[in-house]
N, C-alpha and C positions, 0 to 999 in steps of 0.2 A: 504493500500500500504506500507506506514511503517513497518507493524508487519510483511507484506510477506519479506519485507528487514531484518529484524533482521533475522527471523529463515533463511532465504537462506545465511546471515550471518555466524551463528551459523555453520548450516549444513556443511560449506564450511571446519570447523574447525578437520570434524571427519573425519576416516581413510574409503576407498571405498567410502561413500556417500560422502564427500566431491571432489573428483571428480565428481561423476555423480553432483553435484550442482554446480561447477564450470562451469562444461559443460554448462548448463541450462543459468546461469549468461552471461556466453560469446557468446552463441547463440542467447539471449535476448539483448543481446546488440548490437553485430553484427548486428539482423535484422531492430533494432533501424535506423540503424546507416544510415543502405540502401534504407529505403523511402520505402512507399505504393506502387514502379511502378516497383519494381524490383524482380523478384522471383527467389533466390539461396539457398544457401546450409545451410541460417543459420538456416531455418526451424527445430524445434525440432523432428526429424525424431524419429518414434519406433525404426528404424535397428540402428538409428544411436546413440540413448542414449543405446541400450544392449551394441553396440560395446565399447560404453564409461566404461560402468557397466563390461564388461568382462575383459577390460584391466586392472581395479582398483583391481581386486581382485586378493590376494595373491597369488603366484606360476604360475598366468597366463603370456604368453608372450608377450613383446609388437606387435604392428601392423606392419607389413610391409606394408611400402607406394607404391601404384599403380605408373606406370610409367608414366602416363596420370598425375597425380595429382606433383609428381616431376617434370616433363616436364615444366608445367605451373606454378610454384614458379620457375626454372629459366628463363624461356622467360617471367614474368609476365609484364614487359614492353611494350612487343610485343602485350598484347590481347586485341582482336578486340574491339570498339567501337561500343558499343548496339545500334540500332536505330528501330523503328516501323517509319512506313508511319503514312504521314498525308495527307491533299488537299495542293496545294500550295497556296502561296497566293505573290506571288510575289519572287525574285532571294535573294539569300543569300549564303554568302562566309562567310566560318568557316576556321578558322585558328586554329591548335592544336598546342600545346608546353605545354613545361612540366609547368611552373609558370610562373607569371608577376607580380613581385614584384618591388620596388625598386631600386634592380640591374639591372634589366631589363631595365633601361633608357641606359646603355654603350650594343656595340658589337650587335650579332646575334639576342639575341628578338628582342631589339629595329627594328633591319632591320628586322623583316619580318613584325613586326606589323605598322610603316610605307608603305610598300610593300601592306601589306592588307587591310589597309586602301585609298590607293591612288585605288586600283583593285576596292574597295567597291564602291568609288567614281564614277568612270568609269562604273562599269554596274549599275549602281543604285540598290545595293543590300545592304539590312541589313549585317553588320560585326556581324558574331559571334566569340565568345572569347572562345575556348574551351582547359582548363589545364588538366592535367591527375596528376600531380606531388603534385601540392599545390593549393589553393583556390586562386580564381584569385582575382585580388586588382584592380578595376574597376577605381579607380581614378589613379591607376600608369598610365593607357592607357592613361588619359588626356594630362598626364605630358611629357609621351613620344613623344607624337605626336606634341604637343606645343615647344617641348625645341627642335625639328626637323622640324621645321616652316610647319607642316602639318596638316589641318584640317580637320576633318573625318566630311560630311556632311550627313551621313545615320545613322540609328539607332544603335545602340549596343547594345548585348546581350554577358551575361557572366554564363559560364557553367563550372561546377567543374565536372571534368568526368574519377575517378580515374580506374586504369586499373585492379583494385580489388574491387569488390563492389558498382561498378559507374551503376550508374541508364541510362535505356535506355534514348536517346534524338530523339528527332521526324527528320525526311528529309522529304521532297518532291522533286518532279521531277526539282524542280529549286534549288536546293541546290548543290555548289559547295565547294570545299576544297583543303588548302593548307596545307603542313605538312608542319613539321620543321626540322626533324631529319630522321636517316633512321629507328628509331623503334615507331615515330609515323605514318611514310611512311609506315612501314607494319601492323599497327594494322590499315590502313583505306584501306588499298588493301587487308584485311579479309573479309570488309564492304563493301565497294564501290566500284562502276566503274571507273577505272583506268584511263575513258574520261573527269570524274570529279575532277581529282587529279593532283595537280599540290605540287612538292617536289621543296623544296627552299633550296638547297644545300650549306653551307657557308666554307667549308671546305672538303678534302679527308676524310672522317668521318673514313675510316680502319685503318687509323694512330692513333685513338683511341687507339686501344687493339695493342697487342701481336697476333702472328699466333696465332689461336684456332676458339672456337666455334662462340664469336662473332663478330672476322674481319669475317668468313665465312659467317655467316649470315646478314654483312651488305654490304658485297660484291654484293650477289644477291640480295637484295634489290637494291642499288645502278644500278644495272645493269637490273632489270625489264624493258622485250622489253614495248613499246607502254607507256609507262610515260614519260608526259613533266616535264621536269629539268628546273630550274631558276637556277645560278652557280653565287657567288657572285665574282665576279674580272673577267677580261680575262684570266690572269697571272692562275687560276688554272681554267677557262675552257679548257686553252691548256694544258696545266697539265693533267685532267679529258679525253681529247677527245684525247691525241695521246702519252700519256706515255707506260710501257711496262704493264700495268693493266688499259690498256683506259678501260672508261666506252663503251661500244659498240652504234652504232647510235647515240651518242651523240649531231653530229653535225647536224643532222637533227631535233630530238626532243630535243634538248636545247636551251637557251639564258642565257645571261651574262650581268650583269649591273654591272658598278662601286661603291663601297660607294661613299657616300658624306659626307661631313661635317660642316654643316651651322654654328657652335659654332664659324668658324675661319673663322677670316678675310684678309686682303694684306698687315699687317703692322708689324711692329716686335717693339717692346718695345726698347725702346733706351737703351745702353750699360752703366751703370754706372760702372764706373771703380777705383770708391769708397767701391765698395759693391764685396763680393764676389759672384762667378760665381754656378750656380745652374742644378747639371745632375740628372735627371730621370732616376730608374733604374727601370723596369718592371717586378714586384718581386710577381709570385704564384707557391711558390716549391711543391705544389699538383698538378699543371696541368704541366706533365712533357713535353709537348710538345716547352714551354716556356723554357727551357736548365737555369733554377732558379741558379742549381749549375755552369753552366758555367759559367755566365756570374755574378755570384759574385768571381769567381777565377780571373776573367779578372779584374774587379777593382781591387782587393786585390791585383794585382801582377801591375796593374797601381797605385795604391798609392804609394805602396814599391818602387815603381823605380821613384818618382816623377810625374810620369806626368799627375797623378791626383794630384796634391798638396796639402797637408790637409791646407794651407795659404789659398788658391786659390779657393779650393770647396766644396760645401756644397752636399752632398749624402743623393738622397731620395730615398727609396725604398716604390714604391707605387705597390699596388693590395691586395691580399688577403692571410691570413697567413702568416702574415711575421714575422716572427723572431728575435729577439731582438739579432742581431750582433753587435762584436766591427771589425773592419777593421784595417791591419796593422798601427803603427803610432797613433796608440790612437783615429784612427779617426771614431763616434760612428753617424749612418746615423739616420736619420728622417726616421720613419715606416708609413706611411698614408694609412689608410686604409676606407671604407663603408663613400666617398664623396657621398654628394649629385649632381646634373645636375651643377649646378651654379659651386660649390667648384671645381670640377675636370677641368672644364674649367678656370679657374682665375690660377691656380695651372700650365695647362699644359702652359697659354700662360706666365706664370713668369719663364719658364726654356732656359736657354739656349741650352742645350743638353740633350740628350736621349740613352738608351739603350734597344733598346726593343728585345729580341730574340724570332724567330719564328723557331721551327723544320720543317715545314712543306711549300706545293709550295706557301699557299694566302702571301699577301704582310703583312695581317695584319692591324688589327685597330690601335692600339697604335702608329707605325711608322707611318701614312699616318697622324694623328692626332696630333701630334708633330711637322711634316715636315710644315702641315697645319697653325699652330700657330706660324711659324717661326725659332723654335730648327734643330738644327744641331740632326743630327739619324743617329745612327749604329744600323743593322741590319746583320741576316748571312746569307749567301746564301743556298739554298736548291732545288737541278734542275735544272729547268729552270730559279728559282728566282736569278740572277748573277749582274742584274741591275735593280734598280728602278727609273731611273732618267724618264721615260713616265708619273712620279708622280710627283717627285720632286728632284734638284738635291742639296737639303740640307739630302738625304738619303746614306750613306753610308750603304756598302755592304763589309763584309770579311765571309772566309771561318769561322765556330765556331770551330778551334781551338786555342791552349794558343797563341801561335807566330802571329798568324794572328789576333784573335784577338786585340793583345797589339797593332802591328801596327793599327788598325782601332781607338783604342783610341785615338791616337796620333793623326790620321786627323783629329778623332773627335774633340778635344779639339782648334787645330789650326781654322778649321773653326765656333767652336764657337766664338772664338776671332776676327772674318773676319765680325764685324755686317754688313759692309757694302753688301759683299756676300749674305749674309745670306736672309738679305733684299730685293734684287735684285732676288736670287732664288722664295722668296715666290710670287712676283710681276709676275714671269712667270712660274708658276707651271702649271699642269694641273691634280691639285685635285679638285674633283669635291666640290661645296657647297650648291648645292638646288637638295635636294629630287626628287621633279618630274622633273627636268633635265634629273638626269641620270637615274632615272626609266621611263622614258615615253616609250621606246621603249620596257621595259620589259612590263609593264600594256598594250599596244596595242596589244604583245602576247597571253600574257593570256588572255585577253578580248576575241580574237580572239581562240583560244583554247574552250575558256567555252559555246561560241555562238556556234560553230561546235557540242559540245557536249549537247548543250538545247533540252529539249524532240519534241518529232517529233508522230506521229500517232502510237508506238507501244503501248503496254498493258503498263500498271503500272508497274506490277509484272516485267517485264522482263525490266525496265529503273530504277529499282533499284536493280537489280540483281546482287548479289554478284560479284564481279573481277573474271578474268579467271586468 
């Protein structure tokens, strides 16, 4: 095995054979990579080592790539999930998403895999854990579900099932599934019956892109007749169900559950007024839906006129990639970045105020999570999103321009100094803080969805037969 490494070594070093044995090398490895259960292209094909052999050689021209084979390097996101039949042997809910790592304890994993764990609980089904992105991290799911007072009492299983060289996974007739996104939604409606699918929507996902190819193609996804929708907030199910790009049937095949937030309790830290005061700014200049640049021109232009006062505040910008900024005034902020469960919560509940900006209709995690802990929050409006106080009425709301803005700073920093306020709002909020509270009525849905959609007297072949 050695001496076959040296010389394909060797080989790799000379002019035409060195490709044809590069080839060799990367096909050998590729089918390495793919397991015994999976039959694709990395097969050393006769057509496909001449093809190799004819391109290598002098004055030949390169290959022109098939449209079938470009198509699928850019929708590679989108491609189906392999499965072969087995016998059942009892119900199971697969939950796809791209990774579950460590960051996956904040935001959208976290909620779906709570979500599917509480469904799992409710039909008595094995949770399967299926990534397409990154290999899944079997003990982040513990961590999740614990630090979310949720315990998953059925089995788990964990599947790495990338959307390129991912090895078929077995279904039976009692196998159900929830996506996460609209391009795991459509690589399981390649797959599966669409009476088995249930899409957990946490966001207008077309505000992702730009007009083009893939708001188009997450539009119809998004809008596929006959799929039940979960809509994370009310605030963007009415958003989703009657804007001037409603999702269609919405309001028949949807529901909508509130976050929750069990890390935060009724109490708010008592105000020293020895110490200075401490604002959270929600800082990821790569997810531009976050307005990163606006809403560091709004401090910059509230320090310079006072009313951030570099005496008086301490500036943290917390999230990902953040930037090592000075701010007018010499005043140089705290970068906090890759908390763990524990750190982010002792962090959110030592602030007095907050800056979260959202582009988009959801209310967002970070404000409801702030308002939660007791901090005064600005926020800007977007639609429908004009008032948050059905949350909590420590949330301020201005338009994200400069002018309006600065004014929101300005209540912001007055009702952070209102601890009394402040205190009295979290005492009569209405954010939610347990889990199965406000998912019970989502889980009785779906429950009820997936029992309508359990195999019944047809053939096999035709109750796992591809989506129409």
């Amino acid at each position: 095995m050695k001496v076959g490494r040296t010389i394909g070594d060797f080989a790799v070093k000379l002019p035409v054979f060195g490709a044809v044995s590069r080839d060799l090398q990367d096909r050998a490895r590729r089918l390495h990579r793919r397991g015994p259960y999976r039959h694709g292209s990395a097969a050393a094909s006769p057509k496909g080592l001449a093809a190799t052999l004819m391109q290598a050689l002098p004055g030949s021209e390169p290959a022109v790539p098939k449209v079938v084979e470009a198509l699928k390097n850019r929708w590679w996101a989108v491609q189906p999930l392999g499965f072969f039949p087995t016998p059942a042997s009892g119900p199971r809910l697969s939950v796809v998403t791209d990774g579950v790592g460590a960051a996956s304890l904040f935001g959208g994993v976290g909620t779906a895999l709570v979500l599917s764990a509480l469904l799992a609980n409710r039909m008595g089904a094995t949770l399967r854990l299926i990534t397409r992105n990154d290999p899944p991290d079997a003990s982040a799911v513990g961590r999740v579900l614990a630090a979310n007072g949720v315990a998953l009492e059925m089995p788990l299983e964990v599947v790495f099932a990338p959307a390129i060289g991912g090895r078929e996974l077995p279904i039976s007739d009692e196998d159900y599934f929830l996506s996460t996104s609209w391009w795991t939604t459509r690589a399981l409606l390649s797959s599966v019956r669409r009476d088995r699918l249930a899409y957990l929507l946490q966001e207008d996902e077309r505000m992702f892109y730009p007009h083009g190819d893939d708001r188009v193609r997450c539009e119809q996804t998004m809008c596929e007749s006959g799929l039940m929708v979960v809509v994370n907030s009310q605030l963007l199910f009415d958003h989703l169900a009657n804007s001037r790009d409603a999702i269609p049937d919405l309001a028949e095949r949807g529901e909508w559950f509130e976050p929750a937030f069990p890390a935060a309790g009724r109490t708010v830290a008592p105000l020293d007024a020895s110490r200075r005061q401490k604002l959270f700014f929600y800082a990821r200049p790569n997810n531009l839906r976050n307005l990163f640049h606006t809403g560091l021109e709004a401090i910059s232009d509230a320090i310079a006129a006072g009313t951030l006062h570099p005496a008086e505040w301490d500036i943290h910008l917390v999230g990902k990639d953040v930037p090592d900024l000075l701010f007018p005034r010499g005043v140089r902020p705290r970068r906090i970045e890759g908390l763990d469960w524990n750190d982010y919560h002792r962090l959110v509940a030592s602030m007095d105020a907050g800056i979260a900006l959202m582009d988009t209709p959801h209310p967002a995690y970070p404000p409801l999570d702030l308002a939660a802990h007791g901090a005064a929050v600005l926020t800007n409006m977007h639609g429908l999103k004009t008032d948050l106080s059905r949350y909590s009425r420590n949330i301020l709301l201005e338009q994200p321009d400069a002018a309006s803005l600065g004014r929101g700073i300005a209540r912001l920093v007055a009702l952070a100094r209102d601890h009394a306020t402040r205190s009295a709002n979290v005492q009569t909020d209405h954010i939610c803080r347990d889990w199965k509270l406000s998912l019970a009525a989502v889980v009785e849905r779906l429950a009820g969805h997936f029992t309508e959609a359990a195999p019944q007297n047809e053939p096999a072949g035709l109750r796992l037969s591809r989506s129409a």
